[in-house]
N, C-alpha and C positions, 0 to 999 in steps of 0.2 A: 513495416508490418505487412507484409507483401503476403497474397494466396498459397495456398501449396504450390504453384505452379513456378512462383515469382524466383525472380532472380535475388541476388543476395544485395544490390543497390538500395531494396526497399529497406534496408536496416539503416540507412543513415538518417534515419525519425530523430529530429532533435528539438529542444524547448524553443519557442519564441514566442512572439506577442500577435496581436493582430486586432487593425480598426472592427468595428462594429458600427451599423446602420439604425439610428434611429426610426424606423418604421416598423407595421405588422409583420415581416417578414427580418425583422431585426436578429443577430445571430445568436440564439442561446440555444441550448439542450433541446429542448422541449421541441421549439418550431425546427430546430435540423431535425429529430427524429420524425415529428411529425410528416415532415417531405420525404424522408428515406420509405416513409409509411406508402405514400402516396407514387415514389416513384420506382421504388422496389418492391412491390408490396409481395412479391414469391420467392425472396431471397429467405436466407433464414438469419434469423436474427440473435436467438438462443437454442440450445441444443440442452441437453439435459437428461443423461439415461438413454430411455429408448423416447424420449419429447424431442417433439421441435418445434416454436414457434417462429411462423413467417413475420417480418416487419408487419404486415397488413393484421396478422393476427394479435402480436405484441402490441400496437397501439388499441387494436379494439377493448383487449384487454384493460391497459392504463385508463381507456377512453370510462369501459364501463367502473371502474372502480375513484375514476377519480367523479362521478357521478354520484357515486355514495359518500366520498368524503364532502361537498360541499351540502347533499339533502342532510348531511351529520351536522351541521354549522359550522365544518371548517373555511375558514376564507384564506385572503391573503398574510403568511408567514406564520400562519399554525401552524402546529410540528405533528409529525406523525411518525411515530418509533416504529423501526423493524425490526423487531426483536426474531429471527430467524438465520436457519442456517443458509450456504448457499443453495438458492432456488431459482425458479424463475420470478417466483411470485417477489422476492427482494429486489429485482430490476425492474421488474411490473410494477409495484408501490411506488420505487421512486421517479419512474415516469410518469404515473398518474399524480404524483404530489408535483410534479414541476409543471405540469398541464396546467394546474390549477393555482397557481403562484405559491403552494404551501409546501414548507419546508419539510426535504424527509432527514429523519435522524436513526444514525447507524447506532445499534446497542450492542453488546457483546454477547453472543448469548452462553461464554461460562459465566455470566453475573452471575450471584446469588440474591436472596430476597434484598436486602438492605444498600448493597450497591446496585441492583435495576431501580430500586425506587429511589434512589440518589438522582439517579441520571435522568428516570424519565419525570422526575418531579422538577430537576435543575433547567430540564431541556423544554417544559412545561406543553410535553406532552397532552393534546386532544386523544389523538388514537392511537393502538398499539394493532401491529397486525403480526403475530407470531405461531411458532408451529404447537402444533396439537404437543408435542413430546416436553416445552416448555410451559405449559399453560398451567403447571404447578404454580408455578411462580408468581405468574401472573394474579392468579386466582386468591393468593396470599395475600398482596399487596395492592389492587387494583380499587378499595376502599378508601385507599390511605393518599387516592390522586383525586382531590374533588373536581379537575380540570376535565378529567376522562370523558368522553363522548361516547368513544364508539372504544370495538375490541373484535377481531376481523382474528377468526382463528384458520391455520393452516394444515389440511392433512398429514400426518407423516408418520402413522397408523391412529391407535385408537383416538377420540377425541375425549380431551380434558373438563370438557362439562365444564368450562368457566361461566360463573351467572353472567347472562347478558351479552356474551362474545355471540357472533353470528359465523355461520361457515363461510369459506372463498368464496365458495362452487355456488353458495345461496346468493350470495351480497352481489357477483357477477350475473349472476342470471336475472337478479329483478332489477339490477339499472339499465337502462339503456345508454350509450355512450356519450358523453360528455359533449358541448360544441366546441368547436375550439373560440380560447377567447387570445385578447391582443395582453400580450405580456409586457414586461419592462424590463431592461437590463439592469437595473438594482432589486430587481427580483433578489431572497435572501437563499442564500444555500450554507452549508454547513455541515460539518463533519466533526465527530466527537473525537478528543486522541484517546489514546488509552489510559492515560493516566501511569506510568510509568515514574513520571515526576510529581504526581500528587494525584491531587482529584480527576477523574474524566473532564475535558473543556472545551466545548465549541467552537471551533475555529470557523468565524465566519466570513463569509466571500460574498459580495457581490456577482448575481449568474454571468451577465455579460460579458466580465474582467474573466472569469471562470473556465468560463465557455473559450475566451479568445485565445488564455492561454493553453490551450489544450488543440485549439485547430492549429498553431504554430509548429506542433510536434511534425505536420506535413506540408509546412511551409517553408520553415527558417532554414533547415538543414539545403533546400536544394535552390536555393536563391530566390527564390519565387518571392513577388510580392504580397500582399497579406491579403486574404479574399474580403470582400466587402457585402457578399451577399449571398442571400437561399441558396440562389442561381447560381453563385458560382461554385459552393459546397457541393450543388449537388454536380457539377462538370467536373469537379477534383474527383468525386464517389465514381462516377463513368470512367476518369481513367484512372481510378488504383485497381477498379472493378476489371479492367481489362486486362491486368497480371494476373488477376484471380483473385475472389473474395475475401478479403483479409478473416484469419480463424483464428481466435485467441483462445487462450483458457491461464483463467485470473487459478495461480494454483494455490494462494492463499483466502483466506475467508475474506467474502466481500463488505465484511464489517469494519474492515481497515483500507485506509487511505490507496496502500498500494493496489489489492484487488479492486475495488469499484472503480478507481481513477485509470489505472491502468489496464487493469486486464480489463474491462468493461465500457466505463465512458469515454474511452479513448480508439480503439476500433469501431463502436460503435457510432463517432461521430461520421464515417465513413461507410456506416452501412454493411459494419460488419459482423460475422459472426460469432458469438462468446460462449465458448464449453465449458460447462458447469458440471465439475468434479464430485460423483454422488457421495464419496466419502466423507466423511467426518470431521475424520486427520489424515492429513498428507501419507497418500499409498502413489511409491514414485512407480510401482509396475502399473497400476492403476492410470496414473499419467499416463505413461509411457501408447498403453492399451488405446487411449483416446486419442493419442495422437495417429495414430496406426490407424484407427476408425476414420477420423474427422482431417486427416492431412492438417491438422494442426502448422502453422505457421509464425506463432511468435506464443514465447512460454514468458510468464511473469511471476516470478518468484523472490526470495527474501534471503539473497545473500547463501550463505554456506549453508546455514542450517535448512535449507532446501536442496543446494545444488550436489551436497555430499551425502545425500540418501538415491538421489536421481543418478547418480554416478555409479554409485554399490550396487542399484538395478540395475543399468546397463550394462555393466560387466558379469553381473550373474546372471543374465539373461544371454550375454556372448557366449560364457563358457557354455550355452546349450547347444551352443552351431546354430540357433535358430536366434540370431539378434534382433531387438523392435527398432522396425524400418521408422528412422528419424529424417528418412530426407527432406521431408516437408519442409524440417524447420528451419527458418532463416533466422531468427533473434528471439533470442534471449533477455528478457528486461528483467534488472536486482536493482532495488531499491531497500533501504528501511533497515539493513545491517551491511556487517563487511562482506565480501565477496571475494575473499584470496587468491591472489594470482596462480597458486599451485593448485585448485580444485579449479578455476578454469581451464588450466592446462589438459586435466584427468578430464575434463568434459569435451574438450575438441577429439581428443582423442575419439569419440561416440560420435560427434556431432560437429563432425570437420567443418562442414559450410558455414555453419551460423556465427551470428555475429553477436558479443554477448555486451548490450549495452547497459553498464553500470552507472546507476543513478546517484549522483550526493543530494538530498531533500528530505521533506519531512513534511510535517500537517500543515507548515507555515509557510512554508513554500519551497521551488528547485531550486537551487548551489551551482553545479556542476553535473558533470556525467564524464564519461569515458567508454570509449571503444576498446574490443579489443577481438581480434581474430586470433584463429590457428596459427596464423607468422607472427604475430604478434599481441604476445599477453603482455599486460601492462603490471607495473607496481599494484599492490594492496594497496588501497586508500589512496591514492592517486588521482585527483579528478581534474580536467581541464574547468576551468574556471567561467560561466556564463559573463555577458555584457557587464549585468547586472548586478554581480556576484561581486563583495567585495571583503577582505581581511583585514576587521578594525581591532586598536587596542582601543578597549572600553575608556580605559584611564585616563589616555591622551587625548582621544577624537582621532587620533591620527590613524593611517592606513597604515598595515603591517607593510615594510619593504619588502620585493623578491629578494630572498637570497640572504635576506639577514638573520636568518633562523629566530626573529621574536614569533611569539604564540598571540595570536588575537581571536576574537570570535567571530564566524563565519556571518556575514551580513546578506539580504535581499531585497533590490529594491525595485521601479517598476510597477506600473499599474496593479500586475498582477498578485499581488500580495495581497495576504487576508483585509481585512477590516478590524478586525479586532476579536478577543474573547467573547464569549455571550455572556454577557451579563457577569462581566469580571473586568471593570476600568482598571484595576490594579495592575493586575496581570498583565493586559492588552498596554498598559505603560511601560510596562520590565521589558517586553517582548518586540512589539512595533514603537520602534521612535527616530528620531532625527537624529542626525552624525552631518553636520555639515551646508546644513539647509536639506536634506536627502532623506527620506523615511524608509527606512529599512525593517526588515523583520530578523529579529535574531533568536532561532528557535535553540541558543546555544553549542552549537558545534563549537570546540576550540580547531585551529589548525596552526597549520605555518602557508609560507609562501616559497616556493625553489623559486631558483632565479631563473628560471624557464615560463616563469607568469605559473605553473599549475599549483594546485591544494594538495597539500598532504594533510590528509584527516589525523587527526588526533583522537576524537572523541566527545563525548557531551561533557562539559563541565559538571553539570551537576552528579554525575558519576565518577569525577576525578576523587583520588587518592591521595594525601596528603604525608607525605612518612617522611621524618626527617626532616622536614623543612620541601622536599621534594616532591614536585606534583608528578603522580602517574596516570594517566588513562587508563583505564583497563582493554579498553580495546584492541591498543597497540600490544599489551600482552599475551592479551588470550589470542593474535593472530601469531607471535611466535609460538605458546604452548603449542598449537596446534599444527607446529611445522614438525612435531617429532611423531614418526610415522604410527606410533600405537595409539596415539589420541585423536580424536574426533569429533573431539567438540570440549567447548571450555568456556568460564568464566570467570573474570576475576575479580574483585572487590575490597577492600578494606574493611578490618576490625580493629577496635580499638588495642590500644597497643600503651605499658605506662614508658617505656623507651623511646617509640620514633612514633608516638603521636597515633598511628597507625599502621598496623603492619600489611603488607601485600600478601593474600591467601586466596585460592580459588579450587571448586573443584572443577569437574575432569570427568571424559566418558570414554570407553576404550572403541578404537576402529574394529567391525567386521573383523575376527577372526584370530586379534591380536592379545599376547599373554599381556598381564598386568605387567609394566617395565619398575614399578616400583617409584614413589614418587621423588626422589629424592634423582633418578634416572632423567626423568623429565628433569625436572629443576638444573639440571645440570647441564643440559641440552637445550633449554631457553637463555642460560648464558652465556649460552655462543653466541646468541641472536644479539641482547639485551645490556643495558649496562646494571652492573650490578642492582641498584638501589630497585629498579624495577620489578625484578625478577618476582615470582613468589616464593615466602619463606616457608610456607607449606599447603599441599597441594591433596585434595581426598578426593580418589575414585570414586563415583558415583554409576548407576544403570545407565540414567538419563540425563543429559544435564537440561533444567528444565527452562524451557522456553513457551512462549504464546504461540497457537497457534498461527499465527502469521511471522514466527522466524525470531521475534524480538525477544531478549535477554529476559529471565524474569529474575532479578537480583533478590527478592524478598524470600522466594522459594529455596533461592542458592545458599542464599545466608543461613538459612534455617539445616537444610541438608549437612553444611559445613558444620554447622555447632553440634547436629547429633551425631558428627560421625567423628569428632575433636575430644 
C-alpha cells in the first residue's frame, strides 16, 4: 500500500501474525492510533469531500466523543451501533469506542424498522450514533431498546427531531477530550456479518489477536520479523512514510468487513490516509475523480461487481482522449466475491502498473490470496493457500489431498481467528472447532486442492445446488455465464424441481451497449465452459442483477425477480 509516489514492491502486503507486548504501550488499534496522533499529528488521516482531518484532529475528535460515551454509563464492552453512511464521523466512533474499551457495532443502514431493531437489540446496543437522513428509523424503534442510553445524531441535511438524540457538533463541543487509559489485549471488538446465511452475527475477536493480525499484512510478506512494540510501529510508519503516505479509499461501505478492515483499519495502522467516497452507491467515474485528486494509491473493492463498472468508466472516459490519470495506483485489494481473471485483464489494460491482490476470507477469517499482474493474470478462484489455511473433509477429519480432486471445506487456524459468535454457542460450535487437536474456523467455503498445494474455490456450501444427485456451486457458474461477452453480471441459484430435485436457473444483466443474445444463446455458450448438469436450464434477463452494496450476491432478491419474470 505504497504513496502516490511508491513503487509497485509496496503491493506485496500479505497476511501474517504478530507477537504483542504486555504493557501500556501493548499493540492494539486504539494505542497505534493514539501515537500516529502524537507523531504525525499534520498528516492527514481522512479526507472526505472538500474535509480533511489531520491524525492530531481525528483523535481529538474520538478523544471528545469517547468523553461522552463513558459520562453516558458506557464502560468496558458496551456496544455502540453506527448506524451511518460512509463518513468520517463512522471512523471517529469507532476510535472513540476502542479508546475506551467499548465495543463499536457496524449496522447496515439499508435495514428497515424490524431488522435495525433485531440487531441493535441482539448486539445490546447502549448508543446509537446515525445520520439525520436515517433517524426515521430510529425514532420508530428506539422505545422498544430499554438498553438505550444515548442517541448522537449526524448531519446530512435536515434533522430528524428524534426525542432525546443530541447533535455531533453539540455532544463534541461540550466534552472535553477523554485521558487516555491502559487498555488490554482481550479488549472485545466485533463485527456483524450480513446475514446472507441467516440472521445478522457477531463475529467476535479479541483486539490484540485483531490488531496483530492486520500489522502482519507489513510484516510477513517481506521477511521481517514481527514488531514487538509502539516504537517499533511507529519506525515501520517513518519508512513506508518515506515512499509516501499510503492513500486508500475503502470503495465499498464501511459497514462491511472488507471496507473498515481494509480500506480503513488497515492503512491506517500505518498512518495513513483514507478517502471517503461522498456517494451513496458505487459512481466508478466518481472513483476514478478521487483518485486524480488525492493520488490515490491502493483501491479496495468487491470482486466484479465493482471491478466491471470501474472498467466501463475507464474506457468511456478514454474514448474522450482525455483518460483519468490512474498512475498513482499501485494495488488493487478484492475480497468478499469472485474476481474474474478476464475483467482483471480489461483492468491492466487502464492500470498497467498495479498490482491486484485477491483475497480468499470472510468475517471469520483470511484463506488465501493471490497476486496478479499485467504479465500475469492468474485463474478465477485460484488462491495460494496461507500457513494456516487448511482443506478438510468434515466426514473424515481427514485433510483433502493435492491433486486428488475430493471437495472439503476451507479451514483457518492461528491465534488470529474469531472467538466465537455473540451470544450464539451453537453456531460458534458449527463454525470454530477442532479437526485434529487444531481449532479451526470454517466460515464454509467448499474447495478442492491442485496438486500444486493452491485452492480452487468452489463456493459457500450453503448456497450449493443439489440437482440430480449433483452438487453445483453457483459460483462457478455464474463466472462462466459471465464469460459470454453480452453479460455482465449474473446469479445463479436452485429451484425446486419434481425431476432433479432442483433445477439450475439464474438471472442475467446485459454488458454496456450489448443486444439481448437471447437466453437460450448464453446457455449454450456456458456449455462450452461447463459440464452439462451444471449449466442453467433457464436463464431471465434482468436491468440489474441485484446485489448489496458491498458487491455480495443478494439471492432472495434474485429468486424473487426470477419467479415474476417465469
Amino acid at each position: 500500500m505504497g504513496g502516490g509516489d511508491a513503487n509497485s514492491g509496496e503491493a506485496n502486503i500479505m497476511v501474517g501474525l504478530v507477537r504483542t507486548k504486555g504493557d501500556m504501550g501493548m499493540l492494539t488499534y486504539p494505542n497505534i492510533f493514539e501515537a500516529h496522533a502524537d507523531e504525525f499529528p499534520d498528516a492527514v488521516a481522512i479526507a472526505y469531500g472538500d474535509r480533511e482531518l489531520t491524525w492530531s484532529q481525528y483523535e481529538n475528535a474520538a478523544a471528545r466523543l469517547a468523553s461522552a460515551l463513558s459520562a453516558n454509563g458506557l464502560s468496558r464492552e458496551s456496544k455502540v451501533g453506527m448506524f451511518l453512511y460512509n463518513c468520517p464521523e463512522y471512523l471517529i466512533t469507532q476510535f472513540a469506542a476502542f479508546k475506551q474499551r467499548i465495543t463499536p457495532v457496524n449496522v447496515n443502514d439499508r435495514y428497515l424498522d424490524d431488522e435495525l431493531l433485531y440487531l441493535l437489540e441482539n448486539a445490546d446496543c447502549e448508543a446509537v450514533v446515525f445520520h439525520a437522513s436515517l433517524g426515521d428509523r430510529i425514532a420508530r424503534i428506539k422505545d422498544r431498546l430499554p438498553k438505550l442510553r444515548l442517541l448522537i445524531e449526524v448531519a446530512d441535511g435536515p434533522s430528524a427531531n428524534v426525542p432525546g438524540a443530541s447533535s455531533w457538533d453539540a455532544v463534541l463541543a461540550a466534552n472535553s477530550p477523554a485521558p487516555r487509559i491502559e487498555r488490554g489485549l482481550d479488549d472485545l471488538y466485533m463485527l456483524y456479518t450480513g446475514g446472507t446465511t441467516g440472521m445478522p452475527k457477531g463475529v467476535m475477536y479479541a483486539m490484540g489477536n485483531f490488531t496483530a493480525g492486520f500489522l502482519g499484512f507489513y510484516t510477513a510478506p517481506m521477511g521481517r520479523p514481527p514488531v514487538e512494540s509502539i516504537a517499533e510501529v511507529t519506525g515501520m510508519t517513518k519508512m513506508v512514510h518515506g515512499l509516501g503516505q499510503p492513500v486508500a479509499v475503502p470503495c465499498c461501505p464501511l459497514m462491511h468487513g472488507t471496507g473498515v478492515w481494509l480500506g480503513a483499519l488497515l492503512p491506517h495502522l500505518v498512518a495513513g490516509k483514507v478517502v471517503l467516497l461522498e456517494g451513496r452507491s458505487f459512481d466508478a467515474a466518481e472513483l476514478f475523480r478521487a483518485v486524480e485528486r488525492h493520488r490515490i494509491s491502493t483501491l479496495v473493492i468487491v470482486g466484479d461487481a465493482f471491478a466491471r463498472p470501474m472498467v466501463q468508466a475507464l474506457r468511456t472516459q478514454a474514448a474522450t482522449g482525455s483518460p483519468f490519470d490512474t498512475s498513482s495506483v499501485t494495488t488493487i485489494v478484492s475480497t468478499g466475491a469472485m474476481f474474474s481473471a478476464e475483467v482483471k485483464a480489461e483492468m491492466f489494460e487502464f492500470i498497467p502498473g498495479a498490482a491486484v491482490m485477491d483475497i480468499l476470507g470472510s468475517s471469520e477469517g483470511g484463506m488465501g490470496q493471490t497476486m496478479a499482474t499485467k504479465a500475469n493474470v492468474n485463474t478465477t478462484a485460484k488462491f495460494g493457500a496461507m500457513p494456516t489455511t487448511k482443506v478438510i473433509n468434515l466426514e473424515t477429519g481427514k485433510e483433502v489431498a493435492p491433486g486428488s480432486g475430493e471437495q472439503g471445506m476451507v479451514g483457518v487456524s492461528g491465534p488470529g481467528i474469531p472467538i466465537g459468535y455473540y451470544k450464539d454457542p451453537e453456531k460458534s460450535a458449527r463454525t470454530f472447532r477442532e479437526v485434529g487437536g487444531v481449532r479451526y474456523s470454517f466460515p464454509g467455503d467448499m474447495a478442492v486442492v491442485e496438486a500444486d498445494g493452491t485452492i480452487t474455490l468452489l463456493g459457500r456450501g450453503s448456497n450449493c445446488i443439489n440437482t440430480a444427485g449433483e452438487k453445483v456451486f453457483p459460483e462457478e457458474v455464474e463466472e462462466a455465464v459471465k464469460t459470454h461477452p453480452a453479460v455482465a453480471d449474473c446469479l445463479v441459484f436452485g429451484v425446486a424441481d419434481e425431476k432433479y430435485g432442483q433445477r439450475v436457473v439464474g438471472v442475467a444483466s446485459l454488458a454496456p451497449g450489448q443486444a439481448e443474445p437471447g437466453a437460450d444463446a448464453v446457455i449454450a455458450h456456458t456449455k462450452t465452459k461447463l459440464s452439462s448438469y451444471k449449466v442453467p436450464k433457464q436463464l431471465v434477463f434482468v436491468t440489474t442483477v441485484p446485489r448489496a452494496p458491498n458487491g455480495k450476491a443478494d439471492y432472495v432478491s434474485a429468486k424473487k425477480l426470477f419467479e415474476a419474470a417465469s
